[in-house]
C-alpha positions as CSV (number, residue, x, y, z in Angstrom):
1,X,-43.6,-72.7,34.2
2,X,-43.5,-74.5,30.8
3,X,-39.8,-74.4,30.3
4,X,-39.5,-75.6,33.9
5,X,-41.3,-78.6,33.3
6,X,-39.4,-79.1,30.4
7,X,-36.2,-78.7,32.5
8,X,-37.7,-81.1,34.8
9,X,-38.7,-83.7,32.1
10,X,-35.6,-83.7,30.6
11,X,-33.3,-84.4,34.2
12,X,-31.7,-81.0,33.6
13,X,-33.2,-78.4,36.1
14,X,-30.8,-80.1,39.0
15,X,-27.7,-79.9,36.8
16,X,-28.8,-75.9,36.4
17,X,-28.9,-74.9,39.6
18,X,-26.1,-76.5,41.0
19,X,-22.8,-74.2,40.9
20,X,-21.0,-74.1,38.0
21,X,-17.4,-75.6,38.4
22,X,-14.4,-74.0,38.2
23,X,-10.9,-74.7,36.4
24,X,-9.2,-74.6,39.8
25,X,-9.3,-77.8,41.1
26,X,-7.3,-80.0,44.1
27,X,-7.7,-82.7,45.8
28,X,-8.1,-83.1,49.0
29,X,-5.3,-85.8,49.7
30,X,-2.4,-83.5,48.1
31,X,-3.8,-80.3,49.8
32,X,-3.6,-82.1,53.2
33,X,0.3,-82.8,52.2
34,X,1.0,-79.2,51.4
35,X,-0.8,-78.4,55.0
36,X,1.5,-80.5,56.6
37,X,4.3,-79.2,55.3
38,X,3.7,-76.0,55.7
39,X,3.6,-77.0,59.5
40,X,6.7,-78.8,59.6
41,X,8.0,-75.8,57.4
42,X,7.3,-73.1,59.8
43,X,8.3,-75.6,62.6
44,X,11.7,-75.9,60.7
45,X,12.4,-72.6,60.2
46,X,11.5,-71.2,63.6
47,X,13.8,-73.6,65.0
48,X,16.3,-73.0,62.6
49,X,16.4,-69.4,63.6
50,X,15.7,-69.5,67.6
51,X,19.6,-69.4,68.3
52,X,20.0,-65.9,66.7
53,X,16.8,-64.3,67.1
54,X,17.3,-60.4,67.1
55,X,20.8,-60.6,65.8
56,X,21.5,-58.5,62.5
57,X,24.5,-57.1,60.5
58,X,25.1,-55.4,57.1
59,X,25.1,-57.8,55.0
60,X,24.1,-60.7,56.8
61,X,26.2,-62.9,59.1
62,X,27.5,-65.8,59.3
63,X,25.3,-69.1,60.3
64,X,25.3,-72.6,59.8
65,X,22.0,-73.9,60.3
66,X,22.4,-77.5,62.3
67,X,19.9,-79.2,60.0
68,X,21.3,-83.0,61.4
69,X,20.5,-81.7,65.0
70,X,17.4,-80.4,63.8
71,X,15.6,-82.7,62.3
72,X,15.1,-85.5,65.5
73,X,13.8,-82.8,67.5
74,X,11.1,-84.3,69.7
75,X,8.4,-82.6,70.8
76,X,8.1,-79.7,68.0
77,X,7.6,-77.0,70.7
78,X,5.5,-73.8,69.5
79,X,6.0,-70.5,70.2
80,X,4.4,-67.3,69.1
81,X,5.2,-68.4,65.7
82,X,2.6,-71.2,65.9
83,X,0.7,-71.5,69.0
84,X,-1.7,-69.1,68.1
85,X,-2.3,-70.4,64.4
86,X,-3.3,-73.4,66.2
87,X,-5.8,-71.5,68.7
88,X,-7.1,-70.1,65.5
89,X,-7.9,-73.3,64.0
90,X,-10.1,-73.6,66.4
91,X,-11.7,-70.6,66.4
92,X,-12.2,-70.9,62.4
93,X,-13.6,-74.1,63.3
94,X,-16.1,-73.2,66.3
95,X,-17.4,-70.1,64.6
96,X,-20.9,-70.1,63.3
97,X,-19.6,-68.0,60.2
98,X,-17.1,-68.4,57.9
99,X,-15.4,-65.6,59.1
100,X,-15.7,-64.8,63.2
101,X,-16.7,-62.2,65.2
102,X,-14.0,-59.8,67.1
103,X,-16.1,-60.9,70.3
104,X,-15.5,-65.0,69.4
105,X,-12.0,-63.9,68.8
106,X,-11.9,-62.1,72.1
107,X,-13.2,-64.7,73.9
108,X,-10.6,-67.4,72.3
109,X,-7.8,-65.3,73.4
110,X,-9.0,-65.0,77.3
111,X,-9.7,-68.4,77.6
112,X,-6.3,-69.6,75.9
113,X,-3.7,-66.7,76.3
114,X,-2.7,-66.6,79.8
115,X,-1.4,-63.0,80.5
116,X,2.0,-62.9,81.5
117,X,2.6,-65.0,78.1
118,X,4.3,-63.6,75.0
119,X,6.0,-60.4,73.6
120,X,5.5,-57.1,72.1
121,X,2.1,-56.1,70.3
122,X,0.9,-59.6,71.5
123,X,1.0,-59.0,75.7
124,X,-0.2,-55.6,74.8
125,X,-3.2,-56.8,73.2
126,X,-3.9,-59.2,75.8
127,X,-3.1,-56.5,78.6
128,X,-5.5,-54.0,76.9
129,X,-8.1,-56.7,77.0
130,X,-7.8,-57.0,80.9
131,X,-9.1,-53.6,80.8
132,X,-11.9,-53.6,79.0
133,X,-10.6,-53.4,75.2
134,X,-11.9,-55.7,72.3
135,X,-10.4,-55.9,69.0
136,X,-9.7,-54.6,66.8
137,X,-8.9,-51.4,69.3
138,X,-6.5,-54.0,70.8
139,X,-4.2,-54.0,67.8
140,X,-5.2,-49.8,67.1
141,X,-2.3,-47.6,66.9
142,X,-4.6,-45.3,69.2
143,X,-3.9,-48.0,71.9
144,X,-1.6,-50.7,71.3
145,X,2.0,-49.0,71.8
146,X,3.5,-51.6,69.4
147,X,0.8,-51.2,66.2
148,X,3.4,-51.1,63.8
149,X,5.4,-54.7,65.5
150,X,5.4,-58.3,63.4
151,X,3.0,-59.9,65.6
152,X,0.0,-60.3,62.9
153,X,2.4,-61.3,60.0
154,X,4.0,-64.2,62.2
155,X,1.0,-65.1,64.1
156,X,-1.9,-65.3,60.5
157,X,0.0,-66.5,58.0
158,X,-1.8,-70.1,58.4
159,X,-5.0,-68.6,57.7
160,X,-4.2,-67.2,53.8
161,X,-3.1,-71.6,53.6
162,X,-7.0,-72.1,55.1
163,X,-8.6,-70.0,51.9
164,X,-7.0,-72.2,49.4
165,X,-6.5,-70.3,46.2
166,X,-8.8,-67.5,47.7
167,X,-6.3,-64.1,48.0
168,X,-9.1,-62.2,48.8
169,X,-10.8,-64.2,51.4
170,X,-7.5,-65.0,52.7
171,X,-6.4,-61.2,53.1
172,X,-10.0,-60.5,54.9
173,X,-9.4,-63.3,57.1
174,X,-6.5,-62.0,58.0
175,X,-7.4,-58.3,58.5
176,X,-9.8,-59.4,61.3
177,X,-7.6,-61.6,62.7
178,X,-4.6,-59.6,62.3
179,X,-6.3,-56.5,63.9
180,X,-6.0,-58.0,67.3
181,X,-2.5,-57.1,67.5
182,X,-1.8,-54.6,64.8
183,X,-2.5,-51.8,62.7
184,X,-1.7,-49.8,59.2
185,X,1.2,-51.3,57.4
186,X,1.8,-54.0,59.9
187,X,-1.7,-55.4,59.1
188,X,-1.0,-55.2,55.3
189,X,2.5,-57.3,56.1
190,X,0.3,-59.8,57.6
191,X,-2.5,-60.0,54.5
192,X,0.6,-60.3,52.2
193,X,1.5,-63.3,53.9
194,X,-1.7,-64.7,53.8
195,X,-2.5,-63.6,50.5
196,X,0.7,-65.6,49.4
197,X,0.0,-68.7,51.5
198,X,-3.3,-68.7,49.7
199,X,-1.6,-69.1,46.3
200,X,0.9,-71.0,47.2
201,X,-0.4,-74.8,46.8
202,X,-1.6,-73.7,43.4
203,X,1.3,-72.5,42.3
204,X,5.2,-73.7,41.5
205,X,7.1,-70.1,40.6
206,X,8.2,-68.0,43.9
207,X,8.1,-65.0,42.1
208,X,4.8,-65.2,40.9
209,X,3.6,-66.3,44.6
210,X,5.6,-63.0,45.7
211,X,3.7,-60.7,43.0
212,X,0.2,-62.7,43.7
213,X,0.7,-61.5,47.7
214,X,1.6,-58.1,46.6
215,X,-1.3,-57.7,44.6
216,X,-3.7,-57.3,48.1
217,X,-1.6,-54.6,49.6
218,X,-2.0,-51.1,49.0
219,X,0.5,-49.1,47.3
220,X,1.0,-46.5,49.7
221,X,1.7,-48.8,52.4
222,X,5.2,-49.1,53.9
223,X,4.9,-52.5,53.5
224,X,4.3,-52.4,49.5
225,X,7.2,-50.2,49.7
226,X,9.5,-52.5,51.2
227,X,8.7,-55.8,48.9
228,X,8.7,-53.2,46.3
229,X,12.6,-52.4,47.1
230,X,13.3,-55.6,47.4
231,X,11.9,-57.3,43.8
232,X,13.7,-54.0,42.2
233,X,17.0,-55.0,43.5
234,X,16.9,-58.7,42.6
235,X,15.7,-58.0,39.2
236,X,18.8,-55.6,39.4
237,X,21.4,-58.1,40.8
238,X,19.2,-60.5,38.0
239,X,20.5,-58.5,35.5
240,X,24.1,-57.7,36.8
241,X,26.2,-60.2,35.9
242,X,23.9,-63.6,36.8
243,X,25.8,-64.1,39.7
244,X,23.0,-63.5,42.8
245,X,24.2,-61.9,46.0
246,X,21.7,-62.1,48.6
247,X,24.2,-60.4,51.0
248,X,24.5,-57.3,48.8
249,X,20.5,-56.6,48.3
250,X,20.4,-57.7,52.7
251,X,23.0,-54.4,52.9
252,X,20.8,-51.7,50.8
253,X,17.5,-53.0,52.7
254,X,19.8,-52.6,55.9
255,X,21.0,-49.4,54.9
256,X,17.5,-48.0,54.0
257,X,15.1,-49.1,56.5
258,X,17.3,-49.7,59.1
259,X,20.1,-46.7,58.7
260,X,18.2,-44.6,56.5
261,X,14.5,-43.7,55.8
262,X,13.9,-41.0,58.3
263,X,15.2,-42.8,61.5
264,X,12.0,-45.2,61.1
265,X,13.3,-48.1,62.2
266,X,12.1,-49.2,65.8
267,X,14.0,-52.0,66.2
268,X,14.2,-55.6,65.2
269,X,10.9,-56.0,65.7
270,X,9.6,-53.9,63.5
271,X,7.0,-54.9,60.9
272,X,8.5,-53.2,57.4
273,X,12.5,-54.8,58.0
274,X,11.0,-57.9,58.6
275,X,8.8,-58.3,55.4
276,X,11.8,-56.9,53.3
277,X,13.7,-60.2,54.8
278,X,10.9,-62.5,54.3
279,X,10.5,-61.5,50.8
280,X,14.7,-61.2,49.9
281,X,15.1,-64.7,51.1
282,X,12.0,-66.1,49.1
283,X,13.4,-64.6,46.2
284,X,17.0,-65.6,46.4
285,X,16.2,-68.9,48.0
286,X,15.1,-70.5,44.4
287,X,16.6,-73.4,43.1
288,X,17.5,-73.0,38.9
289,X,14.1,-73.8,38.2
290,X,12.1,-70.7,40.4
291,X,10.8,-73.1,42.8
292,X,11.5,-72.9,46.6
293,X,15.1,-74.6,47.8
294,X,13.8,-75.3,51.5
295,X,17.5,-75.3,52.9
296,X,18.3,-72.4,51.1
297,X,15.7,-69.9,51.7
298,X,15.4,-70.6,55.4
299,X,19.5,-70.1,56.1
300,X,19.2,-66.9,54.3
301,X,15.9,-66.1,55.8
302,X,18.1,-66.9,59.2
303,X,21.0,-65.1,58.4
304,X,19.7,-62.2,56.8
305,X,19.0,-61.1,60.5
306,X,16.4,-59.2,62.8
307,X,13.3,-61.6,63.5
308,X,15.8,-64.5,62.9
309,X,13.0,-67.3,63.6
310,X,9.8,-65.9,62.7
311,X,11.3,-64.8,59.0
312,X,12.4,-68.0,58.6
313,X,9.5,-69.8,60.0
314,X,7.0,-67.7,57.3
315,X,9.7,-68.9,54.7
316,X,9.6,-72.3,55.8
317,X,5.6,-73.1,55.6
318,X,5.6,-71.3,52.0
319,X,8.0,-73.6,50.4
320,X,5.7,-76.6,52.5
321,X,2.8,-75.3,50.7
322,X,4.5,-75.2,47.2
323,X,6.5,-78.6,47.6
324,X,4.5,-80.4,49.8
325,X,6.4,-82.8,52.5
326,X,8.6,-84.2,49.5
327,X,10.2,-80.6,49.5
328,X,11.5,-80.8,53.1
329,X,13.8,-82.6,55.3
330,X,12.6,-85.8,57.0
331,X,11.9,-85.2,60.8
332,X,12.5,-88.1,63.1
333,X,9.3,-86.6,65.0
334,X,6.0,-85.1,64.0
335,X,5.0,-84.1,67.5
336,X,4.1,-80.6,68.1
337,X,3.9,-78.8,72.1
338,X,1.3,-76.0,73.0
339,X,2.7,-75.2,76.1
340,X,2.4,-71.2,75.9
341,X,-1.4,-71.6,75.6
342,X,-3.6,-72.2,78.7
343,X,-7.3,-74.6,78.8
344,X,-6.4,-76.1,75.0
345,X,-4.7,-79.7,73.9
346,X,-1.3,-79.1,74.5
347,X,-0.2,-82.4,72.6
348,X,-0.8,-83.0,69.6
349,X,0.7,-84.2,66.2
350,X,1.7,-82.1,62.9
351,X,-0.6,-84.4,60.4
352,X,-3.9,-83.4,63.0
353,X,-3.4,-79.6,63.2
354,X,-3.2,-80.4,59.1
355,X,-6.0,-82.0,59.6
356,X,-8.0,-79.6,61.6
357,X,-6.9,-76.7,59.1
358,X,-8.0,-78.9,56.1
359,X,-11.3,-78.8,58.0
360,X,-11.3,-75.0,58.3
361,X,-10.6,-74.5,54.4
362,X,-13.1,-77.1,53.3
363,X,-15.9,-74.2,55.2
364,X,-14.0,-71.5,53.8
365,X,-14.2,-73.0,50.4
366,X,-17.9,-74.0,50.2
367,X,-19.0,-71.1,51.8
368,X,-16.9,-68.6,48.7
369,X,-19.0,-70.8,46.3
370,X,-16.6,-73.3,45.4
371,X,-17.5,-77.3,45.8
372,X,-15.8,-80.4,46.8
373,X,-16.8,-83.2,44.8
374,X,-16.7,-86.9,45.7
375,X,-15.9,-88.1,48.7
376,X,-12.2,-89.6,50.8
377,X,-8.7,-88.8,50.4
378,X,-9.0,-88.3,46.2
379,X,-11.8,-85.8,47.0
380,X,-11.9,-82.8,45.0
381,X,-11.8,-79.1,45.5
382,X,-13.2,-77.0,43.0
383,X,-12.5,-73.3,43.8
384,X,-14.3,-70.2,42.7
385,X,-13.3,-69.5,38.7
386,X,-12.4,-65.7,40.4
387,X,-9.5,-64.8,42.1
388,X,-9.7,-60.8,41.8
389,X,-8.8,-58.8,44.5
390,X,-8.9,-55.7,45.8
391,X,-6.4,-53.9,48.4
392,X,-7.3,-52.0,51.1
393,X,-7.9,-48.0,50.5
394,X,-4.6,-46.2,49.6
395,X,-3.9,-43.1,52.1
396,X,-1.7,-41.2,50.3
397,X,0.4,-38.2,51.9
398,X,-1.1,-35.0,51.8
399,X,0.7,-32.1,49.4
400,X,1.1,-29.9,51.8
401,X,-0.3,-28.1,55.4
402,X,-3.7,-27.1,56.0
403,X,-5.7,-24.0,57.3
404,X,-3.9,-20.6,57.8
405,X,-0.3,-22.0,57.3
406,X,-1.6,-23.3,54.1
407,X,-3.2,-19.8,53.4
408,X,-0.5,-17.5,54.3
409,X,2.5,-19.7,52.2
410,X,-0.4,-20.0,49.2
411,X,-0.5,-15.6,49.6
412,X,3.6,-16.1,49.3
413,X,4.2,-15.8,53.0
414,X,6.4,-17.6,55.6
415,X,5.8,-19.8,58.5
416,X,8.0,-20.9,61.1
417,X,7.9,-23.4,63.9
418,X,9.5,-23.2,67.3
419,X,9.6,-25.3,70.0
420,X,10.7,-25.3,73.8
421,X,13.4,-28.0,72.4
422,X,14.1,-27.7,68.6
423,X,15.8,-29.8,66.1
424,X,16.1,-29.1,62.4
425,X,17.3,-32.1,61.2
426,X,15.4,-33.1,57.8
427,X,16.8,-36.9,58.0
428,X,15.3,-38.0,61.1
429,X,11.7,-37.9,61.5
430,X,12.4,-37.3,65.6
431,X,14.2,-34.5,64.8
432,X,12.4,-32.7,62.3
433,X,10.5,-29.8,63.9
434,X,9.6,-28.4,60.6
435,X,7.4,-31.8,59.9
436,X,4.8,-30.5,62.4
437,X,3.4,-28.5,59.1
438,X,4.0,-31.0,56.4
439,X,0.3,-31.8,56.1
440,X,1.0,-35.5,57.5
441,X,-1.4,-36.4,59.8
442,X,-1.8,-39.7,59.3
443,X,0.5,-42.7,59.8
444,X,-0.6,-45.8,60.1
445,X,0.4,-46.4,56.2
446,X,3.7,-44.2,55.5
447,X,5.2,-45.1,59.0
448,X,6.6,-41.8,60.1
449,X,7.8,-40.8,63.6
450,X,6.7,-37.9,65.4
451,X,9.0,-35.3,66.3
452,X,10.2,-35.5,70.2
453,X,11.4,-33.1,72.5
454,X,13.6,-35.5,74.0
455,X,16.9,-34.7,74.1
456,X,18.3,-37.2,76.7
457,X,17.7,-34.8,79.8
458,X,15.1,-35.6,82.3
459,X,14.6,-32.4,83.6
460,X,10.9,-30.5,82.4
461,X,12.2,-27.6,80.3
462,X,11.6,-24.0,81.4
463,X,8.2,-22.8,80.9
464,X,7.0,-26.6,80.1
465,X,6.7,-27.8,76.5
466,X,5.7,-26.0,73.4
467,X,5.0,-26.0,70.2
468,X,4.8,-22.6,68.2
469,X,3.9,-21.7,64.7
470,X,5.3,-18.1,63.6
471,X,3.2,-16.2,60.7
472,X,4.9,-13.5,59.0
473,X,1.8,-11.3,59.6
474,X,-0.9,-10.8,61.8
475,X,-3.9,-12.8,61.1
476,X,-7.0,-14.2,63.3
477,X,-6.6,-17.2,65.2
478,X,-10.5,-18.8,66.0
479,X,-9.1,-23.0,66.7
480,X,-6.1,-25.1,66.9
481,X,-6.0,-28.9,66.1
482,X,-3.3,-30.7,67.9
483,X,-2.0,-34.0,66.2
484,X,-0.4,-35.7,69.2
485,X,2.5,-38.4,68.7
486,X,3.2,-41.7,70.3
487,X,4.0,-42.6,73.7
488,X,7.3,-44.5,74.5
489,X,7.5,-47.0,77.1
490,X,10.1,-49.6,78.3
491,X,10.1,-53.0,76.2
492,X,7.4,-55.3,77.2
493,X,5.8,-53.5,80.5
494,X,2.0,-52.4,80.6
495,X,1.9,-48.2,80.4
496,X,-0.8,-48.5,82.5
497,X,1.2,-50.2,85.4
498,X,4.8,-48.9,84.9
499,X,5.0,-45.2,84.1
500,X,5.7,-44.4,80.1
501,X,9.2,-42.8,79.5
502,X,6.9,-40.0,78.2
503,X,5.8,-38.7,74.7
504,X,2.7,-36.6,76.0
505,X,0.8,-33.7,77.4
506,X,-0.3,-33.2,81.4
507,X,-1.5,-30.3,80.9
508,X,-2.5,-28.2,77.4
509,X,-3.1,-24.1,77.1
510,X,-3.3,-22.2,74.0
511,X,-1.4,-18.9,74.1
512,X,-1.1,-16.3,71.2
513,X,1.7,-13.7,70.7
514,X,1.5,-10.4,69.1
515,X,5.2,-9.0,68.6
516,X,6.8,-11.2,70.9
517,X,4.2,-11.3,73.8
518,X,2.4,-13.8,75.0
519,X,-1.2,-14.1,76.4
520,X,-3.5,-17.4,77.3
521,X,-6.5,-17.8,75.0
522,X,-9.8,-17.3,76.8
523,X,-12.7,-19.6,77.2
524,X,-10.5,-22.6,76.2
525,X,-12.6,-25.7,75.3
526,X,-10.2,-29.5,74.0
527,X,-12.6,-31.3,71.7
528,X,-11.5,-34.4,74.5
529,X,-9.3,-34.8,77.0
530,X,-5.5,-35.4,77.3
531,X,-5.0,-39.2,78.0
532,X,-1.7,-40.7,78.1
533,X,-3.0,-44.1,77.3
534,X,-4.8,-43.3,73.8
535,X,-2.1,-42.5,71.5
536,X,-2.1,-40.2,68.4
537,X,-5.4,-38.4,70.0
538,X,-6.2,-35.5,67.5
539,X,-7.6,-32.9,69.8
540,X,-9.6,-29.7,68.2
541,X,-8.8,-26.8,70.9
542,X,-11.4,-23.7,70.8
543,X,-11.6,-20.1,72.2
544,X,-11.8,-16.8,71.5
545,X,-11.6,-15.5,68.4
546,X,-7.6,-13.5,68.8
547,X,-5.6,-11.2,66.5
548,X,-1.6,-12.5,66.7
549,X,1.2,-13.3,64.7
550,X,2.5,-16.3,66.7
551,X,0.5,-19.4,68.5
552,X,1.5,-22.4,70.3
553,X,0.1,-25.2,72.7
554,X,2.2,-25.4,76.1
555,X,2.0,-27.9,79.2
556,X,3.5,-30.2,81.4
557,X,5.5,-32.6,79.4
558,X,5.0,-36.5,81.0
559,X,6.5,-39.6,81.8
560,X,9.5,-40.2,83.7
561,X,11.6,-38.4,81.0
562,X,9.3,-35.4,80.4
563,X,8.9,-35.0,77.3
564,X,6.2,-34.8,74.3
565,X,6.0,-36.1,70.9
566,X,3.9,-34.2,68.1
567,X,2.7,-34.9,64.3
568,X,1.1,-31.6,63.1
569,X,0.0,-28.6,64.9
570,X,-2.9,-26.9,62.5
571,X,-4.2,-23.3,62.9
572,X,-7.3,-22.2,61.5
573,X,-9.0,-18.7,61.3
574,X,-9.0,-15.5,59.3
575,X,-5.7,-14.0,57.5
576,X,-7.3,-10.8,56.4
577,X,-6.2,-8.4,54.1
578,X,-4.2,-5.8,55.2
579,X,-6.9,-2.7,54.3
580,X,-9.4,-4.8,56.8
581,X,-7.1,-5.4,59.6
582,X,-8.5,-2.7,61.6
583,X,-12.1,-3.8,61.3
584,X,-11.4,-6.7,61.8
585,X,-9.9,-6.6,65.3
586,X,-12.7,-3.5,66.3
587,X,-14.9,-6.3,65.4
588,X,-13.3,-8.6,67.9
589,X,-13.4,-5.9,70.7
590,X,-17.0,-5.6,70.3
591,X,-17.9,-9.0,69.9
592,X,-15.4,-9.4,73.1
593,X,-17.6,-6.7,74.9
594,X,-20.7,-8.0,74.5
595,X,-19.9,-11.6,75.3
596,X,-18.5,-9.6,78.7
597,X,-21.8,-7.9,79.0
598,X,-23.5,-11.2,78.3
């Protein structure tokens, strides 16, 4: 109590317990220029892109952005690019908490979303939550069909630019947000944007805006991966001969995640592609001095290919970040159009949604610990001294199978696989039966396929579908656990309302051979059952206890193609040694009998 009244007496008690403050400072008038440009800078570069959306070659093509058309556009029209950055203003906004609940989030996209809007992962996510769904089981590869699309990365970014110099907040931000629509590695895409747009204002080097965005992803993500490729071959071409080549490094990320990589590619929509195009045109779109060359980097972000606005448009508002509306060309118009988005303001101006988002950062700011001192346009941000962060949890790829395959190879056995349609092919994840006893069971991070039995006929093959696992010796089978793959439907329709193309099970059995003949397990019991609308189900099968040397699942394949998709079939039981074979099936026949007499 005495040295508080000292503290008191002397004027100094106040100073104490007010926040210490940080190096990091801005002020609020030169943050509320980088907002704005990082508006007009996505507005730029989507439009800049619109005429060759989906378009990609090797290489690049040919494309000469119409910047004097471009810049007296009048009104700015938003699409998914923007439209629902600005609904999430207001969300940010409205929320009690710095960070809002899934059900605010929810309720934001029923009131503003009208259904038959918008593409991909987005309509599903807003079909799902016609049925009942909330996020983030809207954006869950168990139930949106297009997890692994580009909707988060294209729809978030503003939300890293509303954490100023707060990677971590930013990347948080984004997870929740992000989850609506996506999962896995398409989620990290998304918090390396945001991570980035959180840097950006602070920063004046592209590269070190690239590696501070990298820094919140984890390393066994796809996503990592990608930008990963992509800063290794620039520093490559660097190093070369000084003479940079966008179009080269564009045809080896073409050639891997496009031609290559296990046939993972799933169009140009995909999530991984897309980053790897983001991140090659940020890095060869510097002028001599590191910084961004707003012309530059969006006509490569444009011509590089695939998502031909969006890539572009993430470009676009990074440079505005860094380089403020000096950095950008002048627009004849700062008018922006809503008119995707249903019950909101669909009119509105550039320098107000700047506004609104300045608002949004000053609560995400204050409520970090960081504090904005004096008041007006020359006010001043003082951001938390820390900037740490921490990525999500690696998942890292298993070494190998597990339960009795994993027992009988570790003894110096063999297993086989078989199925009622099987492909061998190592290079494409589709057709690679022998991946159904890699171990892999997860992924959301590595972004493998599951192996199909699709083969381009229709017809249900003989006998159903099946999936067999062949031990070189008898052992005892007591459970399976199925790992079920993804469901494939046509582009943009509603599973639940158009029949899938297929990719799952009808019906499931369990059946065990012993020298080449087959009989159905008894007292079968699935852990859950077989839903064609929850994808990647993992589904524990029980029954008897059964000596064999062969088991496989087998059903009705569905969808209008008939046909099923699998990750990993895993067998668990006994292998016994070969002196207790014997008692161990008289055991069984006993323990058989009395469950009978039971």
């Amino acid at each position: 109590m005495l040295i508080r009244s000292v503290l008191i007496a002397a004027g100094l008690l106040t100073m104490l317990a007010m926040p210490v403050l940080a190096d990091r400072t801005m002020t609020a008038d030169i943050y509320l220029d980088r907002l704005h440009a990082m508006w007009l800078g996505e507005m730029l570069g989507n439009y800049a892109g619109r005429p060759k959306e989906g378009s990609g070659a090797r290489g690049g093509f040919t494309y000469t952005v119409p910047w004097t058309t471009l810049v007296t556009t009048n009104p700015w029209s938003g699409d998914d690019d923007t439209v629902f950055e600005y609904m999430y203003d207001s969300v940010l906004n409205a929320s009690a908490a710095p960070t809002p609940t899934n059900a605010e989030i929810k309720t934001a996209w029923e009131t503003y979303v009208p259904l038959p809007s918008f593409y991909i992962a987005n309509k599903q996510a807003r079909w799902l939550m016609g049925y009942g769904f909330a996020p983030p089981e809207t954006g869950s590869i168990h139930h949106n069909v297009y997890w692994y699309a580009i909707d988060s990365q294209i729809t978030t970014e503003a939300i890293g630019a509303a954490a100023l110099g707060m990677r971590q907040q930013a990347a948080d931000l984004v997870k929740t947000f992000g989850s609506v629509t996506n999962d896995g590695f398409a989620v990290h895409a998304a918090q390396f944007y945001a991570a980035m747009y959180a840097a950006a204002p602070l920063e004046t080097s592209v590269e070190t805006v690239v590696e501070k965005g990298l820094a919140v992803v984890p390393q066994t993500s796809r996503t990592y991966q990608a930008i990963q490729d992509v800063r290794a071959w620039y520093a490559a071409d660097k190093l070369d001969d000084g003479v940079l080549d966008w179009r080269a490094t564009q045809a080896k990320v073409y050639d891997k995640y496009y031609s290559d990589d296990g046939g993972r590619y799933r169009g140009w929509v995909e999530s991984a592609i897309n980053t790897a195009m983001t991140t090659l045109a940020l890095l060869y779109g510097q002028d001599e001095y590191g910084h961004g060359d707003f012309e530059k980097a969006v006509e490569i972000a444009v011509q590089a290919g695939f998502d031909c606005d969006c890539n572009p448009a993430t470009v676009g508002g990074l440079i505005g970040l860094m380089e403020g509306m000096a950095g950008l060309p002048a627009v004849s118009s700062d008018n922006y159009y809503a008119g995707t988005l249903t019950n909101i303001t669909k009119n509105t101006s550039m320098l107000q949604i700047a506004l609104d988002w300045q608002q949004a950062a000053e609560r995400q700011i204050l409520a970090a610990g960081g504090t904005i001192e004096g008041t007006g346009a020359a006010r001043t941000y003082h951001l938390p001294s820390s900037d740490d962060v921490t990525p999500p949890p690696e998942k890292s790829d298993p070494a190998g199978p597990k339960g009795l395959v994993a027992e009988v190879l570790a003894r110096g056995g063999t297993v086989t696989v078989s199925a009622s349609i099987a492909k061998h092919d190592p290079t494409v994840d589709r057709d690679n039966l022998e991946q159904i006893i890699d171990g892999i069971t997860d992924v959301s991070y590595n972004g493998h396929l599951p192996y199909s039995t699709d083969n381009g006929d229709n017809a249900q093959p003989a006998g159903d579908d099946w999936y067999q696992l062949n031990f070189d010796r008898e052992v005892r089978f007591d459970s399976l656990i199925f790992y079920e793959g993804d469901t494939r439907i046509h582009i943009n329709t509603d599973p639940r309302a158009s029949e899938p193309y297929g990719g799952y099970f009808d019906t499931l059995i369990v059946e065990v051979g012993q020298s080449g003949v087959f009989t159905s397990a008894s007292n079968l019991v699935l852990s859950e059952a077989l839903d064609p609308y929850k994808f990647y189900q993992v589904i524990e099968l029980q029954f008897d206890p059964v000596i064999g040397d062969a088991i496989r699942i087998r059903g009705q394949a569905g969808g209008q193609y008939e046909f099923t998709t699998i990750l990993e079939l895993e067998a668990y039981g006994v292998v016994p040694e070969p002196a207790t074979l014997g008692m161990v099936v008289g055991g069984l026949a006993s323990l058989l009998v009395r469950r009978r007499r039971g």
